[in-house]
KOLBABA-531474 format. One record per residue (C-alpha): residue in one letter; x, y, z. Coordinates in steps of 0.1 Angstrom, whole numbers, plus 5000, padded with zeros to 4 digits. Layout:
! residues N
AXYZ
...
END
This chain:
! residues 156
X500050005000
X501450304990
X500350575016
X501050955011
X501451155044
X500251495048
X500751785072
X497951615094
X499551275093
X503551435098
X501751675130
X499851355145
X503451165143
X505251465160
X503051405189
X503150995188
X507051045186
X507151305213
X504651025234
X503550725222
X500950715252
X499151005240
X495650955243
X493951015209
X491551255221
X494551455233
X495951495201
X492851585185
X492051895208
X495752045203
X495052005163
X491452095166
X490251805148
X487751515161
X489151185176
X487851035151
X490351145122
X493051075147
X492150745153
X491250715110
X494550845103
X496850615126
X494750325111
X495950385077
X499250465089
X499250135106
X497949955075
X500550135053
X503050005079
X504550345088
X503650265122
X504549935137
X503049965169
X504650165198
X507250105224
X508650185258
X512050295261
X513450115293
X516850265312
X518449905317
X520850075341
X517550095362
X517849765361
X521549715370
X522349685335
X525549895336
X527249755310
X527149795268
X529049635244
X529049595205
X530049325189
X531049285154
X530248925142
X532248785115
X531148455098
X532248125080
X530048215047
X527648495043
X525148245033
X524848135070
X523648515079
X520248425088
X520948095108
X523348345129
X520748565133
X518348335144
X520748175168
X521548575177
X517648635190
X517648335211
X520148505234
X518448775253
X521049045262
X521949105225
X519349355219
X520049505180
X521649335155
X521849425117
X523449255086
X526149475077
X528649555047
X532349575054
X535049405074
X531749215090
X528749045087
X526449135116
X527149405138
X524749365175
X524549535202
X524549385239
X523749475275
X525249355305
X525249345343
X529149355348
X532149245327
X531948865338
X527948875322
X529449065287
X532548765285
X529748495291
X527648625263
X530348695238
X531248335243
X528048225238
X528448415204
X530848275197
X529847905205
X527148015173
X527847755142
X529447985116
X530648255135
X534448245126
X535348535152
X533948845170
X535249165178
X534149375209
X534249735217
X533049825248
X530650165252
X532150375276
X528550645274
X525450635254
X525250965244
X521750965225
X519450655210
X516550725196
X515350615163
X512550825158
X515251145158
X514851115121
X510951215123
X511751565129
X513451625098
X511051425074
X509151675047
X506551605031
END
């Protein structure tokens, strides 16, 4: 489906973006429009698969999460990509990965508790069928991460 967005549709985005618990009815009054076209509008956004849902965005150091890591994942034969990827989302603390160009395959990203957690779950990498080697760099800050920083700067 190929879905066209308007000013409406960018201006009822801004607001999902800004807070994806915004209740419909909310948006509407600040646009002066009915509910009614909010909720229409999201539908077909929904439909047209520019919105895939929403999400929370959890602070894992909250959680004693203190540690980040990514790790770049280099493999026996590129073919084996999506076994490695599969094996990848069985393991909980590896929480992005993406197939990659360049020196290698997969790039992920992990989170960890401490050190020792980070060196058990790179082995378990590691242990994955294919995976020739991996190489680490630890993230000493996470300065900003927030895929929806792009919505700000789409034009319609």
């Amino acid at each position: 489906m190929n879905y066209q967005l308007d000013e409406i549709d960018k201006k009822i985005l801004d607001f999902l973006v800004e807070n994806t618990r915004m209740p419909f009815t909310e948006i509407a009054k600040q646009m002066d429009v009915s509910a009614g076209t909010i909720h229409v509008r999201v539908k077909k956004m929904e439909d047209a698969g520019i919105i895939k849902g929403s999400s929370l965005i959890i602070d894992y150091t909250k959680l004693d999460y203190h540690f980040t890591a990514y790790i770049g994942v280099l493999l026996t034969k590129s073919n084996r990509t999506q076994n490695v990827l599969e094996e990848l989302a069985k393991i909980p603390n590896v929480v992005e990965a993406a197939v990659t160009s360049g020196k290698y395959n997969i790039f992920c990203k992990l989170k960890a508790k401490s050190t020792e957690d980070a060196k058990n779950i790179i082995y378990k990498i590691d242990d994955i069928q294919d995976v020739m080697r991996t190489e680490s760099m630890i993230s000493m800050d996470e300065y900003f991460s927030n895929g929806n920083r792009l919505m700000q700067s789409v034009t319609i």
